[in-house]
C-alpha positions in Angstrom: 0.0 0.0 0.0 0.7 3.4 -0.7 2.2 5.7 2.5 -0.1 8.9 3.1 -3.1 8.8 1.1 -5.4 5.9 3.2 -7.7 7.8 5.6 -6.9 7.2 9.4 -9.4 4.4 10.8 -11.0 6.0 14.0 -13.6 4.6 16.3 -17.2 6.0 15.3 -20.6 5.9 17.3 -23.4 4.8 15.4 -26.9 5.2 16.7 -29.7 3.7 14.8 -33.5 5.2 14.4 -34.7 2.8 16.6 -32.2 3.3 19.5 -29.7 1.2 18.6 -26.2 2.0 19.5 -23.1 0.5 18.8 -19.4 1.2 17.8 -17.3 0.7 14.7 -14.1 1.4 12.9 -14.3 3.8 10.0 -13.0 7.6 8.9 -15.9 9.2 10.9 -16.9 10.3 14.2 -20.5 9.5 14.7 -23.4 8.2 12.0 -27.3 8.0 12.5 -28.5 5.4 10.4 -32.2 4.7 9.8 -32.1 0.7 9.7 -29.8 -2.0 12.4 -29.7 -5.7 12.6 -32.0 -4.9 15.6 -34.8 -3.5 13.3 -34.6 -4.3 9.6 -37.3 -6.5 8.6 -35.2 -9.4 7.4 -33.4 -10.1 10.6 -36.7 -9.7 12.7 -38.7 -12.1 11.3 -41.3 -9.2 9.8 -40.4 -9.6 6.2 -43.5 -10.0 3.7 -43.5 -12.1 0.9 -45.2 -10.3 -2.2 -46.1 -12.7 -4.9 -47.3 -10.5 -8.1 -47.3 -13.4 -10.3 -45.9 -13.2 -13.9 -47.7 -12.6 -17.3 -48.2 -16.8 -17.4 -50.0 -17.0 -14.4 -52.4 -14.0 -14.9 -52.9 -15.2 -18.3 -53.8 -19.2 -16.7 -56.0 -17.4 -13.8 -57.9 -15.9 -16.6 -58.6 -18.2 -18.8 -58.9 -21.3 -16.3 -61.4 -23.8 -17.5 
């Protein structure tokens, strides 16, 4: 790696929307961020499942006999 030009790694504060807080290493002093591991729907267990369907199965509901 190249001397002098890499940003110095400093310990940041992060605090979530939901109240979240928790500590990293990156070039910044503090972040907000709107979604944690604590909150985001994939990790919780809140995710929904969206089936829209394609043209082929519109097409077969339609014209079902």
């Amino acid at each position: 790696m190249k001397k002098d030009i890499h940003p110095e790694y400093i310990p940041c504060h992060v605090t979530c929307a939901c109240g979240n807080e928790f500590d990293i290493y990156t070039n910044r002093e503090s972040m907000r961020i709107e979604l944690c591991d604590k909150c985001h729907p994939f990790y919780t267990g809140n995710e929904k499942q969206i089936s829209a369907g394609g043209r082929v199965d519109k097409f077969k509901k339609k014209y079902r006999s």
